[in-house]
C-alpha positions in Angstrom: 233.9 -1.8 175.4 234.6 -5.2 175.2 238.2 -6.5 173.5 238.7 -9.3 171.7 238.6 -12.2 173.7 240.8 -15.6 173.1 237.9 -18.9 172.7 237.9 -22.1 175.1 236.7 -25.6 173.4 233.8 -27.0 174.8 232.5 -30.5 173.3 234.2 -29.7 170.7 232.8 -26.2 169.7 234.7 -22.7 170.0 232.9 -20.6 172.7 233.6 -16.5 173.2 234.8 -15.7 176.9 233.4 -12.7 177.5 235.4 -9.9 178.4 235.4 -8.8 182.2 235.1 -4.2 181.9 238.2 -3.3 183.5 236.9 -1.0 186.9 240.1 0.4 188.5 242.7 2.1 186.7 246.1 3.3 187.6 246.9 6.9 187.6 248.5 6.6 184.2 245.5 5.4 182.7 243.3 7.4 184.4 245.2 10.4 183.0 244.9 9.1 179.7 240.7 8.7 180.2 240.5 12.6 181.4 242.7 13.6 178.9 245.1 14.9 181.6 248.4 15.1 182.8 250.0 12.3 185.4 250.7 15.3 187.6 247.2 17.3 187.3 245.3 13.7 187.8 247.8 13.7 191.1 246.7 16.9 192.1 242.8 16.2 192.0 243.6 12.8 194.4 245.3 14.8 196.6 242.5 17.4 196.5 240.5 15.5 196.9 238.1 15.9 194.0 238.5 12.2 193.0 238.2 9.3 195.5 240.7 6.6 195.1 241.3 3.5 195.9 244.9 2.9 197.6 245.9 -1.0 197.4 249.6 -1.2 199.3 251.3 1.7 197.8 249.6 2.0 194.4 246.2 4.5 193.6 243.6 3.2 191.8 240.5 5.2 190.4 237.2 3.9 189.7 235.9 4.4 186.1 232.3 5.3 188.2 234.2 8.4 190.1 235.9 9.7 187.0 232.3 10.1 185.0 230.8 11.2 188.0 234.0 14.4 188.3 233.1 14.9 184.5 229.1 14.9 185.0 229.9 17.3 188.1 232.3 19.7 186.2 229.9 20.1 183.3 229.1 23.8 182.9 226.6 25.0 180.5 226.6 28.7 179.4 223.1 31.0 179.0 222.9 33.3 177.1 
């Protein structure tokens, strides 16, 4: 997942910065990554079914916690 990245001269030669993966997102993203509502990804923080991180008065969820929710909630049907 890695964006297109602006280059830096070095000696004269163009050099890619690498892209840092962005680790925290903010609720609205995070909504957006489940494929949820702002409200229902709300309502699983306050559950407590995700951990979050809070930074002043903001949320921020860790890309790591959403996959694990999503490898958790998997269900598989026998028949």
């Amino acid at each position: 997942m890695l964006a297109k990245t602006p280059s830096t001269k070095a000696q004269g030669q163009a050099m890619p910065v690498p892209a840092i993966p962005k680790r925290l997102y903010s609720i609205a993203e995070a909504a957006v990554y489940l494929g949820r509502t702002v409200w229902a990804v709300r309502e699983m923080l306050w559950a407590g079914k995700i951990p979050f991180v809070k930074d002043g008065r903001r949320l921020l969820i860790d890309i790591r916690d959403m996959d694990t929710w999503i490898e958790s909630s998997k269900t598989q049907i026998s028949s």
